[in-house]
Every structure is written in structure tokens, then in C-alpha cells.
C-alpha positions as CSV (number, residue, x, y, z in Angstrom):
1,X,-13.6,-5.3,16.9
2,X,-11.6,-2.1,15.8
3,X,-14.5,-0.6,15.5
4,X,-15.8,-0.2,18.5
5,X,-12.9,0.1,20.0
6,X,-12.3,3.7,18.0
7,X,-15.8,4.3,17.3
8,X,-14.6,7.8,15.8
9,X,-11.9,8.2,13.6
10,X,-10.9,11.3,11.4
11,X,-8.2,9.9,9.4
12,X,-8.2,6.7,8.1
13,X,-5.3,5.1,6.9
14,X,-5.8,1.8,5.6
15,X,-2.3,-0.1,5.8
16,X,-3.0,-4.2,6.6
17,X,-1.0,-6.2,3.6
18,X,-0.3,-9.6,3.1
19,X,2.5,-10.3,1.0
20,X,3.9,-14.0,0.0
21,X,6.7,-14.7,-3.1
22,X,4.9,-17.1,-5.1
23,X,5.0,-17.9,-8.8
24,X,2.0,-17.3,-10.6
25,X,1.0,-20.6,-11.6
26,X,1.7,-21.9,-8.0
27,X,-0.1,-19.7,-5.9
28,X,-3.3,-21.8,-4.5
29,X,-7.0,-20.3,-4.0
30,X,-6.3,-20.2,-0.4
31,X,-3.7,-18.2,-1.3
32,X,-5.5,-15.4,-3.5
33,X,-8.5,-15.4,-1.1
34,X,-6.5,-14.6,1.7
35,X,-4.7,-12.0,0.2
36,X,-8.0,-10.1,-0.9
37,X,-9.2,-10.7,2.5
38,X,-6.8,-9.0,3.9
39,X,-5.8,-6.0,1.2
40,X,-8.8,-5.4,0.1
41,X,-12.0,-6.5,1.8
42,X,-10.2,-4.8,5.3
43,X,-10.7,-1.8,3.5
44,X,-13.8,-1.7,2.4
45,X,-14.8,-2.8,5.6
46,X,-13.4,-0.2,7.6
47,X,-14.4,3.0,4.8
48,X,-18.2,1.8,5.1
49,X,-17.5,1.6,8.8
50,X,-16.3,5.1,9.4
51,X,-17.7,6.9,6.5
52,X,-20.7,8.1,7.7
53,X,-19.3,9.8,10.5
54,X,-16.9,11.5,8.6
55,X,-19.7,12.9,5.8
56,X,-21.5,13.9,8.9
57,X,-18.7,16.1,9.9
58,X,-17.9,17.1,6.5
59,X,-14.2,16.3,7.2
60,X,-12.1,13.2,6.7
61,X,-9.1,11.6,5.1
62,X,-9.2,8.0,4.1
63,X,-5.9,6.3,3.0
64,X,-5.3,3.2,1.7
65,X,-1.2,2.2,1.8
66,X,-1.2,0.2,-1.9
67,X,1.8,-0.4,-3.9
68,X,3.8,1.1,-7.0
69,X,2.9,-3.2,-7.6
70,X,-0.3,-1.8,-8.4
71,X,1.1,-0.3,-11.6
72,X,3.4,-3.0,-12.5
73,X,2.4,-6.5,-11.4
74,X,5.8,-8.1,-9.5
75,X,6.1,-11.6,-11.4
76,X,7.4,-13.0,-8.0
77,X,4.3,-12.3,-6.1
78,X,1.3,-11.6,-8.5
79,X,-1.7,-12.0,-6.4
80,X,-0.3,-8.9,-4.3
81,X,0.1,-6.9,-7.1
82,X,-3.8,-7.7,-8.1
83,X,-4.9,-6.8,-5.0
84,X,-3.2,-3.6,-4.9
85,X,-4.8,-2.7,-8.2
86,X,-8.4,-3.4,-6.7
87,X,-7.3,-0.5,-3.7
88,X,-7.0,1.9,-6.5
89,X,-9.9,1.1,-7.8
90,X,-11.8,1.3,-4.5
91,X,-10.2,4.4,-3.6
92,X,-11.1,6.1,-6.7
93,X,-14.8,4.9,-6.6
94,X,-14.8,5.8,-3.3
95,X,-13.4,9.4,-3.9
96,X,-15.8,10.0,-6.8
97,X,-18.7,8.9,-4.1
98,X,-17.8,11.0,-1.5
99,X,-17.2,14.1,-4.0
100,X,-17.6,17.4,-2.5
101,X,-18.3,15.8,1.4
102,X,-15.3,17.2,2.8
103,X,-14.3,13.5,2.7
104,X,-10.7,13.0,0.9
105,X,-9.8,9.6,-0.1
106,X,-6.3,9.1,-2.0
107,X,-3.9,6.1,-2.0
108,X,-0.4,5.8,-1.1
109,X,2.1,3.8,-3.8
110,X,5.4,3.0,-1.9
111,X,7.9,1.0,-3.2
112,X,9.5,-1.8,-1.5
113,X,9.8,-0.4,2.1
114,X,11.3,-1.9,5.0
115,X,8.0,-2.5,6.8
116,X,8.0,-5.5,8.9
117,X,6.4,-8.1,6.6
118,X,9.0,-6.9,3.8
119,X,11.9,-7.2,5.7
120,X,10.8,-10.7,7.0
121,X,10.7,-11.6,3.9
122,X,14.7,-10.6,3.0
123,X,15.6,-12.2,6.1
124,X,14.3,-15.6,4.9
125,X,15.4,-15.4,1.1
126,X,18.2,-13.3,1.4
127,X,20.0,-13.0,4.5
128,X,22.1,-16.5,4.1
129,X,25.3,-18.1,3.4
130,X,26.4,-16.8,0.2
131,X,24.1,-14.1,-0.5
132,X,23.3,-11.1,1.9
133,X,25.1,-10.4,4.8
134,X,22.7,-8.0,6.4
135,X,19.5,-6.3,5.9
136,X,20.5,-3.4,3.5
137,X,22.3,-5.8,1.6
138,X,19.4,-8.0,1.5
139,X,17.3,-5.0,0.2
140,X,19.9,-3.6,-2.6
141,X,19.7,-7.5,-4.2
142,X,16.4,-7.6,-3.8
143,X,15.8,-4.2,-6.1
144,X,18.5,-5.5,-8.2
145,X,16.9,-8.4,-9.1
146,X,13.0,-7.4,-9.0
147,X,12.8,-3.7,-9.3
148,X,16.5,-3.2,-11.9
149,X,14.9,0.5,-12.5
150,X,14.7,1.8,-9.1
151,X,16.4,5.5,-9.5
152,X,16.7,5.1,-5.3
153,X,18.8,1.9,-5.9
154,X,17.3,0.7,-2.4
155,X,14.0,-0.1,-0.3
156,X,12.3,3.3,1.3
157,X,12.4,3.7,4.6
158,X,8.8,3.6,6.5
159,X,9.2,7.2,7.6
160,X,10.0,8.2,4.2
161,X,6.3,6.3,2.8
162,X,4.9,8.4,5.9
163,X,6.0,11.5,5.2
164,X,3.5,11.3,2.2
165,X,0.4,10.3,4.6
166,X,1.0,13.0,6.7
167,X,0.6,15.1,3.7
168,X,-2.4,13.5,2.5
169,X,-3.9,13.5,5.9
170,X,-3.4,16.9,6.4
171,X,-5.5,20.1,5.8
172,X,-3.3,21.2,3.6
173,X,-4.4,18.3,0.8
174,X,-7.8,19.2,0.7
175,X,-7.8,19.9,-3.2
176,X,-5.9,16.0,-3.3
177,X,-8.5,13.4,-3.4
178,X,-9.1,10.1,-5.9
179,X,-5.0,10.4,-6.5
180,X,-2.4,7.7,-6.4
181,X,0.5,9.4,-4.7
182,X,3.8,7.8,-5.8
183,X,6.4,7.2,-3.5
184,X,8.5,4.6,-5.1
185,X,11.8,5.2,-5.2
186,X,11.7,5.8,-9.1
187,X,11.1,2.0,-9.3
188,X,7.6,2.7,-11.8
189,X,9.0,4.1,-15.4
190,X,6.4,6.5,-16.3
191,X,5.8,10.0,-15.2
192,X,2.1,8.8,-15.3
């Protein structure tokens, strides 16, 4: 168990995802259950898990990597998008808890990113005869077609989604906690 194999941890970052294109009406129980297991109920797990420790020490960061889909729930993979809206919930209520512990707890909002599970994903649906050519290519249709108001006109870049963590997880963002930190490419339309 993760746990005991890093019985102490400082910073948290809470990045497990499982992502599937399904339509709505298609996607099975099985489906939605693992999806919460995995977004969501990791994360819970692993804050009540560590927390403790870090109140005792009156320093932490927790992070939890959800998803501008949070905001704007992607019509080609809804259950995702649901789940990222329960992280923000959880971080929130997790931040007020912890309020004034020297505990931060703030999530993450990336855009589509060239993690692995995403770009497995363009390989099978877009990198074929008659569509993409390559990965970038694959990306640019993809935010063409699901995300037309991305001002980056392409996925992020993991180092670009961590340059934001590192923030977070610093010193430095002490006064930042129970916020959703954008880093989206433009793809959400709201300053908000």
C-alpha cells in the first residue's frame, strides 16, 4: 500500500485519472463506478491518510490534479467531467476543514494535456488513415473539435500543468488555499 510505503509525506499531489470517450447515455454503471473510484475516492483516501501528520506539523500542501472539465462537462466523456466536479468539492471542504492548520489544499484545472492516458487516447481515435498524421496533429483536431475556444489552439504540455503545482506546493502559496487554479489553455470562457 502507498501508504506505508511513504508513511510521511509533505506535499500531496493527488493526480490518478481515469478517462474513457463515451456518450452519455452509453456509459454503463461499471463505467461511472470506476471512474469515481479512481478520481475521487483515491483522494479522499489518501488526504484522510496523510492529514493528520501534516496538521501535526502545521505544514502541508495537498493537490488534487482535476480538470477545466470540472467547469464545463465534455459531452464526449461526461462521467469524467462529474468526477472532476466532486474534486472541487472535496478540495474545498477539505480546505475550509483544515483552515488555519498550516495545511493548504487547492486544485489544479489543466486543460487537455499530453499526459499519458490523453495521448493514448489521440493515438487510438485520431492518429489513422485520413485524419492525423502524428500526435500534435492529433491534439490540434482534438481541441478543434471538443474544446473550439481554446485561446492556446493546442493540448498543454505536462510541464507546463506542473509549473502551477510547483507553485501551489511551495512556501510561497501559503495565502492560496480552497482555490481552483486554472491552467487551461483559455479552453474555459469565463474569467471566473
Amino acid at each position: 500500500m502507498l501508504v506505508d510505503a511513504a508513511p510521511d509525506v509533505d506535499i500531496l499531489v493527488i493526480n490518478a485519472a481515469h478517462m474513457t470517450m463515451i456518450p452519455m447515455l452509453e456509459i454503463t454503471d461499471e463505467e461511472w463506478m470506476q471512474t469515481f473510484a479512481v478520481n475521487v475516492f483515491s483522494g479522499i483516501r489518501l488526504s484522510r491518510a496523510y492529514v493528520p501528520k501534516m496538521v501535526a506539523n502545521r505544514w502541508g500542501r495537498i493537490i488534487f490534479i482535476s480538470s477545466e472539465s470540472a467547469l464545463q462537462t465534455p459531452i464526449e466523456m461526461a462521467h469524467y467531467g462529474v468526477s472532476k466536479t466532486a474534486e472541487l468539492a472535496i478540495s474545498r471542504g477539505l480546505a475550509t476543514t483544515l483552515a488555519g492548520t498550516g495545511v493548504t489544499v487547492n486544485a489544479v484545472l489543466p486543460g487537455p494535456t499530453t499526459s499519458e492516458i490523453f495521448t493514448g487516447m489521440l493515438q487510438d481515435v485520431y492518429v489513422s488513415p485520413g485524419r492525423a498524421q502524428d500526435l500534435a496533429e492529433a491534439g490540434r483536431q482534438y481541441i478543434a473539435e471538443f474544446r473550439p475556444n481554446s485561446l492556446l489552439g493546442r493540448p498543454a504540455t505536462p510541464h507546463e500543468v506542473a509549473n502551477m503545482v510547483v507553485y501551489v506546493a511551495s512556501h510561497q502559496a501559503a495565502a492560496t488555499s480552497g482555490a481552483a487554479m486554472r491552467v487551461d489553455g483559455g479552453v474555459l470562457p469565463t474569467i471566473a
